[in-house]
C-alpha positions as CSV (number, residue, x, y, z in Angstrom):
1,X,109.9,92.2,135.9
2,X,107.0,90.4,138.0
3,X,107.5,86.3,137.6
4,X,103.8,86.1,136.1
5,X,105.2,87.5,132.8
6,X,107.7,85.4,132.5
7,X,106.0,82.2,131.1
8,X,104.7,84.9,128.1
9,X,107.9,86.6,127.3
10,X,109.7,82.9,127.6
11,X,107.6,82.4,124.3
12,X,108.5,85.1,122.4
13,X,110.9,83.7,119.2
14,X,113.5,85.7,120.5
15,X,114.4,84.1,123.8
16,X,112.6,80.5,123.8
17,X,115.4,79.0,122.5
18,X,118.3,80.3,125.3
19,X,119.1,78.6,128.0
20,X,117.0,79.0,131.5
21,X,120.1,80.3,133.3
22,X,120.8,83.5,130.2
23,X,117.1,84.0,130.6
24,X,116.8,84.3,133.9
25,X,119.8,86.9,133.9
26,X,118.2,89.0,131.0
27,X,114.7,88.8,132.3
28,X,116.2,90.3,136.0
29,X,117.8,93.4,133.9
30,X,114.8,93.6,132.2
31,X,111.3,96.2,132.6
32,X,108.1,95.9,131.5
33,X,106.3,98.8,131.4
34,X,103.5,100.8,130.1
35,X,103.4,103.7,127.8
36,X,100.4,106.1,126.6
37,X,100.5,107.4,123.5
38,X,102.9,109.7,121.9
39,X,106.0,108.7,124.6
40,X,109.6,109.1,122.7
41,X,111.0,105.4,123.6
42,X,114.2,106.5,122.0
43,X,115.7,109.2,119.8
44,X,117.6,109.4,117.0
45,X,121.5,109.9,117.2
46,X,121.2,108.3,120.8
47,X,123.1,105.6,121.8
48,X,121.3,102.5,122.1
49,X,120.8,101.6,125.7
50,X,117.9,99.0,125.6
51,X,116.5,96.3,122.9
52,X,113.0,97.2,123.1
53,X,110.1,94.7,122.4
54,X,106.6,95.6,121.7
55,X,104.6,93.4,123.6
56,X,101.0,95.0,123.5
57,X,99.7,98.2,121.3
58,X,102.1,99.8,118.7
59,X,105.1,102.0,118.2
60,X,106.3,104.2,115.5
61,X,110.1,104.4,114.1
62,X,110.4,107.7,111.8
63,X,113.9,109.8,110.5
64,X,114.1,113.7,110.4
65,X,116.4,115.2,107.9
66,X,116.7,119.0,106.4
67,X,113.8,119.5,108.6
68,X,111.5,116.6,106.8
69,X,110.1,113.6,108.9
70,X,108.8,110.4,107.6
71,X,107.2,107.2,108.9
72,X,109.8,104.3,108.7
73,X,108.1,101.5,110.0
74,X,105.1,100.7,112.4
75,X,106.2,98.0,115.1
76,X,103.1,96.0,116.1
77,X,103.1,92.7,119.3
78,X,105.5,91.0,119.3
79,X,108.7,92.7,117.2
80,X,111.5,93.8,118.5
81,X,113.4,97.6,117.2
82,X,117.1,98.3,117.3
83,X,118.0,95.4,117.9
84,X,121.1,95.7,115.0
85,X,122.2,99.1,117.0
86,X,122.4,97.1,120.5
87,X,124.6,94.0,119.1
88,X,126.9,96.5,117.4
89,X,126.8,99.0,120.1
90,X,125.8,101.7,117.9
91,X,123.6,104.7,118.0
92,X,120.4,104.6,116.8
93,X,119.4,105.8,113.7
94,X,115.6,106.4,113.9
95,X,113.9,107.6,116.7
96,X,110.5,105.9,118.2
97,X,107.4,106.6,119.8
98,X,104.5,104.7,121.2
99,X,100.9,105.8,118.7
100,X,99.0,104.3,121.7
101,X,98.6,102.9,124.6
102,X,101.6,100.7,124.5
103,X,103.2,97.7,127.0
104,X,107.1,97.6,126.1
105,X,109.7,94.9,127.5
106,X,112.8,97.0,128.1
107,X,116.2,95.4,128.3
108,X,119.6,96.9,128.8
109,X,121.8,96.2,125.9
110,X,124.7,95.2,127.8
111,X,122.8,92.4,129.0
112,X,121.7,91.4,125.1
113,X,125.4,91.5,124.1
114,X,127.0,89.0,126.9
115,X,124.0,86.7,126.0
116,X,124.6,87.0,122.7
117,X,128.0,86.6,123.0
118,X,128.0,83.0,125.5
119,X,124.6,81.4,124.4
120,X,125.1,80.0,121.1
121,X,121.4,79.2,120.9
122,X,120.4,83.0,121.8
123,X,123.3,83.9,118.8
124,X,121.2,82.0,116.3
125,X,117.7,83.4,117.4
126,X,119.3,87.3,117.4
127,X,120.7,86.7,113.7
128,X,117.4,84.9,112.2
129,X,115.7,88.2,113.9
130,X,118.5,90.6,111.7
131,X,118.0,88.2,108.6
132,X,114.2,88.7,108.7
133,X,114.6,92.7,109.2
134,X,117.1,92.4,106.1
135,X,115.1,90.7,104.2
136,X,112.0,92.8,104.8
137,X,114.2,96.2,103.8
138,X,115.0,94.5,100.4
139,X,111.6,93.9,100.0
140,X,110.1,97.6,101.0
141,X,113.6,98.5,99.0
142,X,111.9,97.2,96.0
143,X,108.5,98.2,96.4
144,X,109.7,101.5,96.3
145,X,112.2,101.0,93.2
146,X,110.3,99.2,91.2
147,X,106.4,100.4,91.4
148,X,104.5,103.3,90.6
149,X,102.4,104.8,94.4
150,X,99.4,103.5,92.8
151,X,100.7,100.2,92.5
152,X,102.1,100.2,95.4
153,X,98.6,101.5,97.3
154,X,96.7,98.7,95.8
155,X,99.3,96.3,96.9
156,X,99.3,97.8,100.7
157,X,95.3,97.6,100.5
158,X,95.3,93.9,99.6
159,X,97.7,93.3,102.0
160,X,95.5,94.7,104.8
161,X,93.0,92.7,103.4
162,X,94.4,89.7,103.7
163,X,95.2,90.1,107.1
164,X,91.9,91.7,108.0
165,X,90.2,88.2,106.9
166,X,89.4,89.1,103.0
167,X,86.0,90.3,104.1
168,X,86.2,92.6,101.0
169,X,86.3,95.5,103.5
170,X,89.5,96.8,105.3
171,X,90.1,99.5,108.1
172,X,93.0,101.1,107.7
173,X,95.4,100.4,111.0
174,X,96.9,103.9,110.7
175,X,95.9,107.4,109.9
176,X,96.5,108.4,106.1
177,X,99.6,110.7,106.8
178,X,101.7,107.9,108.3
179,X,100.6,105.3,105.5
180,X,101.8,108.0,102.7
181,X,104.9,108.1,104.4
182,X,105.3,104.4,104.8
183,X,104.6,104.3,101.1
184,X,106.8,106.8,100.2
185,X,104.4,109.5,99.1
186,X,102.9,113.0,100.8
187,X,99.0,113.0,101.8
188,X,98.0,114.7,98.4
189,X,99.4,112.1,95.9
190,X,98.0,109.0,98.5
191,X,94.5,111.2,97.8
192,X,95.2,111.3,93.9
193,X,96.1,107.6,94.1
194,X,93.1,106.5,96.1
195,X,91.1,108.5,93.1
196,X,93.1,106.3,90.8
197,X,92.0,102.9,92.2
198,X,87.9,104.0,92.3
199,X,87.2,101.9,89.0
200,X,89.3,99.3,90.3
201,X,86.7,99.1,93.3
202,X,88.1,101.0,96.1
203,X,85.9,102.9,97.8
204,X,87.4,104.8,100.5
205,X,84.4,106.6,103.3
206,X,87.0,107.3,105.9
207,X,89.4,105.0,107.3
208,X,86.9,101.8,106.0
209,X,87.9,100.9,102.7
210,X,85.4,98.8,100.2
211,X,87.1,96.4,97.6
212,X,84.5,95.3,95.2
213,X,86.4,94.6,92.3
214,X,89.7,92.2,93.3
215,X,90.1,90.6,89.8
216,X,90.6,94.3,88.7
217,X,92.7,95.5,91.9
218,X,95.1,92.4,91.9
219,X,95.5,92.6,88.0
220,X,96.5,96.4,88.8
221,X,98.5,95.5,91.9
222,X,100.6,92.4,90.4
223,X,101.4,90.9,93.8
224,X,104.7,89.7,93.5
225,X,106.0,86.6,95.8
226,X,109.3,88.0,95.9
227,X,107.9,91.5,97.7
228,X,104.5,90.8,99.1
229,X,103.7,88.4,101.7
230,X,99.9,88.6,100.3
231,X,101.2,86.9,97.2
232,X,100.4,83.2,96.4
């Protein structure tokens, strides 16, 4: 770890709030490296080794069962992944890879659990961390239970829109096959759903979507405060 990049990662939720001397100790276990795209970071069934922290570009966390594979999440700067398997010492139970050019903080989980287990302050930060990762689950637990794919398309599109700066035009951050999978659905029914939405406004040329009718997409979409951070 070069002391330049310490003042950034000092600001990350995670660790401003530990004390200098716990810092100083993770941050001299600790790597910072870079990554092209498509580099297995870790694999499922492994036993976790390192909290990793995506600092710059993005990393993908899938599952393979009975010889299927689907998208889990997408972890963008700053979030951290398996964190829950390095306090527990577990294995991990998805595997993850870099989808580009990626700059990933690397620290050995040993290091994570003493800190975790003598800075109180650390303790706090680590278990609001889990309790957003919970909470998050419930709420892609729910989208999944409780709406239809095309509902839950329209939702994912105004979310991206109101990230994107509600321009009425959206790219879409990933390729289509990983957002069926992180919407539960294969490429052909995100096709048929995309179909769906045209007289709701969604023109699709691409990965540049068009919303010209959001009166008709939200009324569709029902954004819900309890699931969608685009609601309100």
């Amino acid at each position: 770890m070069r002391l330049e990049n310490l003042p950034e990662i000092r600001k990350f939720k995670l660790f401003k709030t530990m004390s200098e001397e716990n810092f100083d100790a993770v941050m001299q276990a600790a790597y910072l490296q870079n990554f092209p795209a498509q580099v297995r970071l870790v694999t499922e069934g492994d036993e976790a080794d390192f909290l990793f922290l995506v600092v710059e570009g993005c990393v993908e966390l899938f599952a393979t069962a009975n010889g299927r594979e689907a998208t889990m999440a997408m972890i963008k700067p700053v979030g951290s992944f398996i964190l829950a398997a390095v306090i527990k010492d577990a294995r991990y139970l998805m595997s993850g890879r870099t989808t580009e050019k990626s700059r990933i903080l690397m620290i050995p989980a040993k290091n994570i659990r003493d800190s975790f287990e003598k800075d109180s302050a650390f303790a706090l930060a680590v278990v609001t961390e889990l309790a957003d990762c919970y909470r998050s689950v419930i709420k892609e637990y729910k989208n999944l239970k409780l709406r239809t794919a095309v509902e839950r398309l329209a939702n994912r599109l105004l979310e991206y829109h109101c990230e994107q700066g509600e321009t009425g035009v959206i790219e879409l951050p990933y390729d289509k096959k990983r957002l069926a999978a992180l919407l539960g659905m294969t490429p052909e029914n995100l096709s048929r759903a995309f179909v769906t939405l045209k007289p709701y406004g969604v023109t699709v040329s691409g990965s540049s979507i068009t919303l010209s009718d959001m009166k008709g997409l939200i009324t569709l979409a029902k954004p819900n405060l309890l699931i969608d951070r685009h609601a309100g």
